[in-house]
N, C-alpha and C positions, 0 to 999 in steps of 0.2 A: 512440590517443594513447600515443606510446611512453613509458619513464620518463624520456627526458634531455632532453623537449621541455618548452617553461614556461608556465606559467600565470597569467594575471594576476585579484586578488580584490579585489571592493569591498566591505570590510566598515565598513559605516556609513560610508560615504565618504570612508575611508582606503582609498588604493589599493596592496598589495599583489602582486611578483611571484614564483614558486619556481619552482622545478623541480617535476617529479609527483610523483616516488620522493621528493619531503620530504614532501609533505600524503603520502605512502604510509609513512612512518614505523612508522606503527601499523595494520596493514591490517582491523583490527575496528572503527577510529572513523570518525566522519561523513565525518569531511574526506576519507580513505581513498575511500570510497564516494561522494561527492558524483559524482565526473568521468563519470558515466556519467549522469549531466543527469535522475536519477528521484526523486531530493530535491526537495519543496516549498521548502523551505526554502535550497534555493541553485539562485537560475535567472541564466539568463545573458543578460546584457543588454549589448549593444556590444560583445560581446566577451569581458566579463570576468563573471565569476560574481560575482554581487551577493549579499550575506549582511548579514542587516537586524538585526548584533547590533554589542559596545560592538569600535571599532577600533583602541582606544588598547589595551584588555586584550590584544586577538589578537595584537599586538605581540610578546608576550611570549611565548603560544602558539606563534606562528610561532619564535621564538627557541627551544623548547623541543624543535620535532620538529627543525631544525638542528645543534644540540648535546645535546643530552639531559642539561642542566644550565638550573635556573630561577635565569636572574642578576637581581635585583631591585634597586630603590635600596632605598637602606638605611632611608629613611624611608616604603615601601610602607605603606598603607592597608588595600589591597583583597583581602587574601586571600578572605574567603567569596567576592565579585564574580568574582576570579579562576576559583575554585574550578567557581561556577555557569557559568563559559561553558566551564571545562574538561568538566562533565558537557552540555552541550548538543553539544558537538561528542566527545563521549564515546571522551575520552580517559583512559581507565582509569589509567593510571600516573602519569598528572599529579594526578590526583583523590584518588590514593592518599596520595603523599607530599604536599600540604598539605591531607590531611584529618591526617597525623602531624604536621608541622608544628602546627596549630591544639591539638592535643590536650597535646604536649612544649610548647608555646611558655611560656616563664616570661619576665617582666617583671625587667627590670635596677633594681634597688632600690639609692637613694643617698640619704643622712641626713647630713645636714649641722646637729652640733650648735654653737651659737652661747654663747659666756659672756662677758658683757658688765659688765666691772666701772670701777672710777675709774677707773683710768689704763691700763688695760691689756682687751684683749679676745681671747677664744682661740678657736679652731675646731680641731674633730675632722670629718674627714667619712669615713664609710663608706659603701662599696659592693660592691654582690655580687660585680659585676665589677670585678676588679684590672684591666682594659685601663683603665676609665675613671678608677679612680686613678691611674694610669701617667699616663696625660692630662694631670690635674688636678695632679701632681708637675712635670712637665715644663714649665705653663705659670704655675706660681708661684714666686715668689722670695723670700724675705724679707731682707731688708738691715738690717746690726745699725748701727748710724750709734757708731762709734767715735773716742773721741776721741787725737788724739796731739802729739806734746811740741813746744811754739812750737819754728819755723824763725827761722833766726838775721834773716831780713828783716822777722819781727814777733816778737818775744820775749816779747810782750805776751799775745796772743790765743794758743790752742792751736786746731790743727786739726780738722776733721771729717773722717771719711771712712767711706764708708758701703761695709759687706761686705758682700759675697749668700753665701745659703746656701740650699740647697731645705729643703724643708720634712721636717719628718721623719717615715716612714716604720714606724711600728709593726709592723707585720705588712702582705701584700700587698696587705690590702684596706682599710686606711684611710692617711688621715696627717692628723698636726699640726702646727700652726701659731698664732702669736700676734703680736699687733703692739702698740702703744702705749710707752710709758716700761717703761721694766725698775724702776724707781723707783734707778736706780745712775749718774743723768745727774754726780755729783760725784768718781765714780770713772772707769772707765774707759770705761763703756757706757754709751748714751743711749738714743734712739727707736729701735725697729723698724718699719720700713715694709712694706708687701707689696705686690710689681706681680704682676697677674696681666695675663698674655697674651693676646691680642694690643695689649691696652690698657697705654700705656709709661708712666701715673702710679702713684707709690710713695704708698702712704697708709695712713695713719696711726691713723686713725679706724676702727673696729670698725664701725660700722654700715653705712658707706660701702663699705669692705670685704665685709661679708657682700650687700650688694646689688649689687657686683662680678661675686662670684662667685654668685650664682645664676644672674643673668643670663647667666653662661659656660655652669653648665649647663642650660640654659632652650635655648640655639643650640645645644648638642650633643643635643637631640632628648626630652629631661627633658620633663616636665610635675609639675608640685606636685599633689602629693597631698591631705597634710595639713599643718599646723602644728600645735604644741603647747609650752605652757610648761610648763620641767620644773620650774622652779622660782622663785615668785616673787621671793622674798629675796636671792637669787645674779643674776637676770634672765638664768636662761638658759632657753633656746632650742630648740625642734628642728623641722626642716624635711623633710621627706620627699617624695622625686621618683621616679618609674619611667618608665621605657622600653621596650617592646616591641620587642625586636630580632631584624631577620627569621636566617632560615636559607638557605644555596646550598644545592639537592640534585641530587643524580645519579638516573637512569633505575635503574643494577646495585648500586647499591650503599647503605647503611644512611646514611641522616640522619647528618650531621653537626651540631653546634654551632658555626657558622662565621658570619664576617662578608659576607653579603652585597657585590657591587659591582655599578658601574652598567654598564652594556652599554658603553656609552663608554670607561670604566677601563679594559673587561678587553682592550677594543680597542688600545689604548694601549698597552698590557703586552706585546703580541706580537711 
């Protein structure tokens, strides 16, 4: 079988086709060896070399000796799983970088403090990563609801009108925010509302608000940790969420700290 003839693989009854010279990638691993039909473990039935392992992982395998780049969705599960069919079909270099992966991987840490008083409620949120504040800046708004001087067609009433402004930005890894009465509704400022994204209601209410936004970061891949009251007398608040967020690696080169994309994406990209 020469290299540029193709091969077709039933692995768990997903059916796979390549070229040789891809399963010959790595000429020390199984797959490498499998074509000469003296593996148990891969025999050939119809035609195609049947292999009685998970076919949704090899997916990725097969992606890996094509590019020599592991592109994952961003909310992958399965690294050990992955790992273990990389060592059955004993792929040395796959096995390497996410056993480094597993060892480097740190958890993306977000706190979102809550202060809940009469008329007024304030949030701080940190997180390790400034992408995901980046995020959480971009998809909130607060609107200061200001009032201004009666139009000559009601002299009577003075107007509302309500300004956005993003939230503001301490350092790159938190921001604050507040909403309720300024308690200044007789001067020139009234309510502050807060829309967050993709949800187009302004509101006004702290509590409604902080269940807003978790729920944002709950869909961005968050899971709660803990809770804890910092304080009962103030009634504030702290909520703690993390994230396991995978790594892209290369075959030649040193682990990066990178965002993963779907194999679809990077298709798209080209």
């Amino acid at each position: 079988m020469s290299s540029q003839e193709l091969v077709t693989l039933n692995v768990g009854g997903k059916i796979f086709t390549t070229r040789c010279s891809t399963l010959k990638q790595f000429p020390a691993s199984r797959l490498a060896c499998m074509l000469d039909g003296k593996d148990q473990d891969f025999k050939m039935v119809d035609g195609q070399i049947f292999v009685d392992r998970d076919g949704v992982l090899f997916s990725f395998i097969l992606e890996f000796l094509r590019t020599r780049q592991l592109l994952l969705p961003s909310d992958f599960p399965d690294y050990l799983r992955l790992q273990r069919e990389a060592l059955f079909y004993e792929i040395d270099s796959l096995v390497d970088h996410l056993s480094q992966y597993l060892l480097q991987s740190r958890p993306a840490l977000l706190e979102v403090h809550f202060l809940n008083q009469t008329t007024q409620a304030f949030f701080r949120v940190f997180g390790s990563c400034s992408k995901t504040i980046e995020m959480l800046t971009r998809r909130i708004t607060v609107f200061i609801e200001q009032r201004t001087a009666p139009t000559r067609s009601n002299s009577f009433a003075p107007q509302m009108t309500l300004l956005p402004l993003p939230p503001q930005r301490p350092s790159y890894h938190d921001l604050v925010f507040h909403c309720g009465s300024d308690g200044t509704i007789d001067n020139q400022t009234g309510v502050r509302y807060v829309s967050i994204k993709p949800d187009n209601r302004k509101l006004a209410n702290g509590t409604n608000i902080l269940g807003l936004l978790i729920d944002t970061v709950l869909k961005e891949g968050f899971h709660l940790v803990s809770t804890r009251t910092v304080s009962t007398e103030d009634r504030s608040e702290c909520y703690t969420f993390e994230r396991i967020s995978p790594q892209a690696f290369g075959v030649n080169k040193t682990p990066k700290l990178e965002t993963t994309i779907l194999p679809e994406q990077s298709q798209n990209k080209k």
